[in-house]
VEXDREN-2710 file (C-alpha; in Angstrom, 1 decimal):
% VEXDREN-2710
k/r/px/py/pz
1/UNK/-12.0/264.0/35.0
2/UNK/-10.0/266.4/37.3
3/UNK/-8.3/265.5/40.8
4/UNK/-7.9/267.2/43.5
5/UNK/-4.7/269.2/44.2
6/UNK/-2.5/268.5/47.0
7/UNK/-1.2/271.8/48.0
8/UNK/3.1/271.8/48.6
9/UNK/2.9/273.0/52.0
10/UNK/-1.1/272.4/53.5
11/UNK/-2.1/273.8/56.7
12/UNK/-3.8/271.7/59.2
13/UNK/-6.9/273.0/59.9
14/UNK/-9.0/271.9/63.1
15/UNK/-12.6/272.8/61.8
16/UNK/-14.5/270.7/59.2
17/UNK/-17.9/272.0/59.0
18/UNK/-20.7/269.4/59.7
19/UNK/-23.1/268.4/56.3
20/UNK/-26.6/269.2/56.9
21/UNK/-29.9/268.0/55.7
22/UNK/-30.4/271.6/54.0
23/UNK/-27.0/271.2/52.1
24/UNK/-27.4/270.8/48.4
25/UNK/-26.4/267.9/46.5
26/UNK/-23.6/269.6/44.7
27/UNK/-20.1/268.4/44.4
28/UNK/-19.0/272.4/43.4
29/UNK/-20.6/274.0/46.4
30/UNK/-20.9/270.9/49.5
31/UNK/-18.9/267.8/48.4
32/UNK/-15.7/268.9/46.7
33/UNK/-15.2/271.7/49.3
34/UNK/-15.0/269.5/52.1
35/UNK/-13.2/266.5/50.3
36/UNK/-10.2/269.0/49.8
37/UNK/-10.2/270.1/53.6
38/UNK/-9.6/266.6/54.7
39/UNK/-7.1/265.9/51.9
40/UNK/-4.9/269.1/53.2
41/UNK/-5.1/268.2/56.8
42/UNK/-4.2/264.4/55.5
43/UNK/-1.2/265.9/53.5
44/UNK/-0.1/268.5/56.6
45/UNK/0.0/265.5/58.9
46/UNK/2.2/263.6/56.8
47/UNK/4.8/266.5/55.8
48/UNK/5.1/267.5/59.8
49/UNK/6.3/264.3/60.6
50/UNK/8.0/261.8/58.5
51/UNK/8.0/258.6/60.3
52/UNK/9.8/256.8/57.7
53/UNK/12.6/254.5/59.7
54/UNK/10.9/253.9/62.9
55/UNK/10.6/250.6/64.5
56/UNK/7.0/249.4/64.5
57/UNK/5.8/247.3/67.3
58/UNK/3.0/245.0/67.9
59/UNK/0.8/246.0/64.7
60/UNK/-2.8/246.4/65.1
61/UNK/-4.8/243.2/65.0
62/UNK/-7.4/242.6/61.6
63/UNK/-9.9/245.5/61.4
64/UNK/-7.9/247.8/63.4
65/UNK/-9.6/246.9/67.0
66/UNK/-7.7/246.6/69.5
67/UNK/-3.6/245.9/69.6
68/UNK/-0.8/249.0/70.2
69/UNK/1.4/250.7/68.1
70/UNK/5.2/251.5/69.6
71/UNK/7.3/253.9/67.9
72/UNK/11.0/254.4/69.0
73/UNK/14.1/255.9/67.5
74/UNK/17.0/253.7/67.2
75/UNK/19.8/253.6/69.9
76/UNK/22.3/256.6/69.6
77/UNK/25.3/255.7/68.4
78/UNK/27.8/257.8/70.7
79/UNK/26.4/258.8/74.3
80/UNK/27.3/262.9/74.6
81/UNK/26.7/262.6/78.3
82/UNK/29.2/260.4/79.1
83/UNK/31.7/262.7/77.7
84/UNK/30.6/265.6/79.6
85/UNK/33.6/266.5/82.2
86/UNK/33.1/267.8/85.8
87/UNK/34.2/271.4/86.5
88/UNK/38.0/271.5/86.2
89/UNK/40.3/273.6/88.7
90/UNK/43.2/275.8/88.0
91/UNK/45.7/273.3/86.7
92/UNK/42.8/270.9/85.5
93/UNK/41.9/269.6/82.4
94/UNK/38.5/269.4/80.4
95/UNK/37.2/268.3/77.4
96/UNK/34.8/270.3/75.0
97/UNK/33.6/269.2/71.5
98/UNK/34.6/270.7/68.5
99/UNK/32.4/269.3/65.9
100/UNK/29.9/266.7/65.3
101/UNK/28.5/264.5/62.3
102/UNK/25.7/262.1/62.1
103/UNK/23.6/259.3/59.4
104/UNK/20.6/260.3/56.8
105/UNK/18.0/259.7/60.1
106/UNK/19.9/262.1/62.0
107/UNK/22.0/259.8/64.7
108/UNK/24.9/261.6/65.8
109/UNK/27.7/259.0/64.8
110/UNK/31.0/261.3/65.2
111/UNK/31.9/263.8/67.5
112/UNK/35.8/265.6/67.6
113/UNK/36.4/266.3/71.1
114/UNK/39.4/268.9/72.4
115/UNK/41.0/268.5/75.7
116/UNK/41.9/272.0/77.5
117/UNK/44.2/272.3/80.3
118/UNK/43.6/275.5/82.7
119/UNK/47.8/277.0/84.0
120/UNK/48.1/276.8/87.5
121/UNK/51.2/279.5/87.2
122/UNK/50.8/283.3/86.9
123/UNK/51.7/284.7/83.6
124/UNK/55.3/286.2/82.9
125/UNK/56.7/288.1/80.2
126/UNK/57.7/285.2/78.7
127/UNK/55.4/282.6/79.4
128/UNK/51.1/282.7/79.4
129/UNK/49.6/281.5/82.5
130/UNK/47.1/283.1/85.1
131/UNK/46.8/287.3/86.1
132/UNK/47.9/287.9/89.2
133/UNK/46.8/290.5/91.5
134/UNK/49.3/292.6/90.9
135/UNK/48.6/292.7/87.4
136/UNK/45.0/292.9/87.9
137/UNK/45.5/296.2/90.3
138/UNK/48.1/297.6/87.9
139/UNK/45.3/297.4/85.2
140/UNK/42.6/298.9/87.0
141/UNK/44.8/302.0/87.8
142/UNK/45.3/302.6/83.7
143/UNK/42.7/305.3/82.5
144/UNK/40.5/303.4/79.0
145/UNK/42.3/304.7/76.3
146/UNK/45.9/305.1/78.1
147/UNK/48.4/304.0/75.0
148/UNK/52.2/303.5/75.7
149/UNK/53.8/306.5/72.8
150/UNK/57.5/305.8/72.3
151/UNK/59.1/309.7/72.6
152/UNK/60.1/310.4/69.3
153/UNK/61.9/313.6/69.8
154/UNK/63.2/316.3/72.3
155/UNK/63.4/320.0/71.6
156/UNK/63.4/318.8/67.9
157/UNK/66.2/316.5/68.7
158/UNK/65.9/312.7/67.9
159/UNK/68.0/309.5/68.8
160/UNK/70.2/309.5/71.7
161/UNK/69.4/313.2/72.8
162/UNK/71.6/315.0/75.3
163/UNK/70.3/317.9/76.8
164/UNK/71.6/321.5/78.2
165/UNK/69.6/323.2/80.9
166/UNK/68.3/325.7/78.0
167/UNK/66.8/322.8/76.3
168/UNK/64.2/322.2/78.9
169/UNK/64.1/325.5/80.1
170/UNK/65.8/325.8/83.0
171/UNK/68.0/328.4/84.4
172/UNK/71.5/328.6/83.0
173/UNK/74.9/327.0/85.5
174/UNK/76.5/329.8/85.3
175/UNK/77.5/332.0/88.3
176/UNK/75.4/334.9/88.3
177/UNK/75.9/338.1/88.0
178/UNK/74.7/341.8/88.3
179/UNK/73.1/341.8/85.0
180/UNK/72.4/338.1/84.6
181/UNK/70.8/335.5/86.5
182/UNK/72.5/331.9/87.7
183/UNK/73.9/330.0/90.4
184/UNK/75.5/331.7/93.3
185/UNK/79.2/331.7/93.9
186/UNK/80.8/330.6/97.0
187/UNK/82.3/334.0/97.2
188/UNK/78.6/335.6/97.6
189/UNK/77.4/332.8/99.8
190/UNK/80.0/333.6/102.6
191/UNK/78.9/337.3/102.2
192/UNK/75.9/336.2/102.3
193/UNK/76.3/334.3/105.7
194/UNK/78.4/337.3/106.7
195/UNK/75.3/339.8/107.2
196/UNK/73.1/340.0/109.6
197/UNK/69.0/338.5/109.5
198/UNK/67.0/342.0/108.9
199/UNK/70.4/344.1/107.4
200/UNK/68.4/347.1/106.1
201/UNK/71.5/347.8/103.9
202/UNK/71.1/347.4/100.1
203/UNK/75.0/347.3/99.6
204/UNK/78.2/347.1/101.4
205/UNK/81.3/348.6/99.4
206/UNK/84.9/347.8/100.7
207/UNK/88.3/348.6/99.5
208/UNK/92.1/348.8/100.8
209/UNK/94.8/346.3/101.4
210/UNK/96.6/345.3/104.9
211/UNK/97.6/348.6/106.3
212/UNK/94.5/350.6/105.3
213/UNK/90.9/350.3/103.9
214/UNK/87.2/351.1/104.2
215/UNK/83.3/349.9/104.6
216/UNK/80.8/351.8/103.4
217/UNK/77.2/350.9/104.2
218/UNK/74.6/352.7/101.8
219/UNK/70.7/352.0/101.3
220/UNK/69.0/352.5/98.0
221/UNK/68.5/356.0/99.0
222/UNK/71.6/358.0/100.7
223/UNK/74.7/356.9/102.2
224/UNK/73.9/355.4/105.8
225/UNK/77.6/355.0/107.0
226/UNK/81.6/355.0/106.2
227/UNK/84.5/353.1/108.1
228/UNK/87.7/353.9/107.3
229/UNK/90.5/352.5/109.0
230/UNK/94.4/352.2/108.6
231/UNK/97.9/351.7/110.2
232/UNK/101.0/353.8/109.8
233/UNK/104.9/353.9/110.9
234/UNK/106.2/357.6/111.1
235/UNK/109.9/358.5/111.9
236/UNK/109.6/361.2/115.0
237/UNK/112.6/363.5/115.1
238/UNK/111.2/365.9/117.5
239/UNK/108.2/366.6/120.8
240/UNK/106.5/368.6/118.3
241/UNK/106.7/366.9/114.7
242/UNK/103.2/367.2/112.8
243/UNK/102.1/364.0/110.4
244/UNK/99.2/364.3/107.7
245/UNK/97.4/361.1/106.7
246/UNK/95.0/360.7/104.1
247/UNK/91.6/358.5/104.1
248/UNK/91.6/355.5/101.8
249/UNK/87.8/357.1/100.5
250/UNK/85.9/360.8/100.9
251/UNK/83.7/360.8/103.4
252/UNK/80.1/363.2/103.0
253/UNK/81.4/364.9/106.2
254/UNK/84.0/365.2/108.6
255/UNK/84.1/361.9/110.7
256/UNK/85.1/361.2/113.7
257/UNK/88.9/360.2/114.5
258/UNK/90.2/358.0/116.9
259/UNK/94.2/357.0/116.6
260/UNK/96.7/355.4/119.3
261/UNK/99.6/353.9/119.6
262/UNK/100.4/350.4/118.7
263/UNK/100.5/348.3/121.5
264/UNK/103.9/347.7/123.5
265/UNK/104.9/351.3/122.3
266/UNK/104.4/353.2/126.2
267/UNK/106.8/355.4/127.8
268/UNK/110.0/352.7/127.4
269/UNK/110.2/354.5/123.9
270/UNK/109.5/358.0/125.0
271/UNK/106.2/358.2/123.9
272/UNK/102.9/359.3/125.9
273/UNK/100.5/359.3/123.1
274/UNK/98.7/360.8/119.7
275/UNK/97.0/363.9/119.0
276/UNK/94.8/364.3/115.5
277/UNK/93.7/367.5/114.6
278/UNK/92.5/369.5/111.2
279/UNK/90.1/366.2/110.7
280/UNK/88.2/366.7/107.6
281/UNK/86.3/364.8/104.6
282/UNK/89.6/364.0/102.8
283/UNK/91.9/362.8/106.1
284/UNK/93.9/364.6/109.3
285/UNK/96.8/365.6/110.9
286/UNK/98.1/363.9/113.9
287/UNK/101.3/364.8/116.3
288/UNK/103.1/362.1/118.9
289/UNK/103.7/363.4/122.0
290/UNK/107.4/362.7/123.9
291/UNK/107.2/361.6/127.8
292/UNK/109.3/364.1/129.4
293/UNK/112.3/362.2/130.5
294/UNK/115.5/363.6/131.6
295/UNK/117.7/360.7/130.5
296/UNK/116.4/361.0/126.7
297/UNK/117.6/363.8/124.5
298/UNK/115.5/366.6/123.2
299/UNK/117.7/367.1/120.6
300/UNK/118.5/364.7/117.9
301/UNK/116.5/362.1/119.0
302/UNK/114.9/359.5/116.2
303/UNK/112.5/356.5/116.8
304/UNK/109.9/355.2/114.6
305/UNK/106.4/355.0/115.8
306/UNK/103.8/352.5/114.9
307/UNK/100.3/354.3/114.8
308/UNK/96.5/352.9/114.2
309/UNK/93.5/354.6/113.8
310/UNK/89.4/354.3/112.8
311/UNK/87.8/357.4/111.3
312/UNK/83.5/356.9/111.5
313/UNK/81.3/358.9/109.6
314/UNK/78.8/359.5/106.9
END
């Protein structure tokens, strides 16, 4: 004689189907059938709910009329509530639970608790604490992805690197000069200041020494204008001695000459005045006149003259 199987994991199933008067007497195809639907929903019942360890109250009276069944699960061992903490401030404490272990009928028994204090201070770079605002604005101004590179080398030079101008590319501190490029001299900065705003000239040549000398003011295209200018003591023997002076440059053309007397040489020294003559590219000729004056000699007479003159041209 077989029994019936009781399946390892039944499923409870809410329709039993009702025995009719047409059913057959079979055990195969009515009884057996049916019998097995009520054993798996028996079996389910039991599996989904273990209610071995419960307290049992009050047990139902003989022949199951009347009475009431209590089931409760025994008192917790350790209330979790109670050890719940209120919202902690900055500078507050609270407590959170790290693990917890409990009996065979599943009572929680033992709990490992932690106790966390929050800083009150801001954070240094030596000790952890809160961000500040600072910080916090500091960090929203770094781009994601921004990564602090320590510079490893300059112009292919590495540890303490010094560098020359013509490392990073700038211009050289030397003076310059007509063919290379630098700093400018003191001398050409008080030339500099020396011309005019708007001189149209492209260069200014000079040359000479204390008694004599010259300008000369040329454009990139043709000489604009020469200055030469100079000072001279002659020795006059007579009314009608003749002197040549030479330019200290060659002028394009004949310029135009004007020489006098130094001052404080007048008529005391017998002297009316200059005459130039023969001016031409290269220099002129110039005669010193005698103030006729019956106490000084015609003859034999000697005095030396200071002259100064400006010859302008192109």
């Amino acid at each position: 004689m077989a029994n019936y199987v009781i399946p390892d994991n039944p499923v409870y199933d809410r329709e039993i189907r009702k025995l009719e008067d047409s059913d057959p007497a079979s055990a195969t195809q009515t009884f057996n059938p049916l019998f097995q639907k009520i054993i798996n929903n028996i079996e389910a019942i039991r599996t989904a709910g273990d209610i071995s360890g419960v307290n049992v109250t009050a047990p139902l009276t003989g022949g199951g009329t009347g009475g009431t069944v209590t089931v409760s699960h025994a008192t917790q061992s350790i209330d979790i509530a109670a050890n719940t903490a209120a919202k902690p401030a900055f500078g507050g404490s609270f407590t959170v639970v790290g693990s917890a272990s409990g009996n065979a009928t599943g009572h929680v028994t033992a709990i490992k608790q932690t106790s966390v204090t929050i800083p009150s201070n801001t954070a240094t770079a030596s000790a952890v604490g809160l961000m500040s605002a600072a910080d916090k604005a500091k960090l929203d101004g770094i781009s994601a992805g921004a990564q602090i590179n320590a510079v490893t080398s300059v112009n292919n030079k590495t540890g303490a690197v010094s560098l020359s101008a013509g490392d990073i590319g700038a211009a050289s501190t030397a003076v310059a000069t007509t063919t290379a490029s630098g700093l400018m001299s003191a001398a050409d900065k008080i030339k500099l200041n020396g011309l005019g705003i708007g001189t149209s000239s492209d260069s200014i040549t000079s040359g000479g020494n204390s008694t004599k000398g010259y300008l000369i003011f040329k454009s990139s295209t043709s000489v604009e204008s020469m200055v030469a200018y100079g000072q001279y003591s002659i020795l006059v023997k007579s009314t009608n001695q003749r002197f040549d002076i030479s330019f200290p440059t060659v002028f394009n053309n004949a310029p135009n000459v004007i020489c006098t007397l130094q001052a404080g040489i007048d008529t005391n020294t017998g002297y009316g005045g200059c005459v130039t003559f023969n001016v031409s590219k290269t220099g002129f000729s110039v005669r010193c006149n005698r103030n006729p004056d019956s106490s000084l000699s015609s003859t034999g007479y000697e005095n030396s003259v200071m002259i100064n003159y400006i010859a302008i041209g192109r």
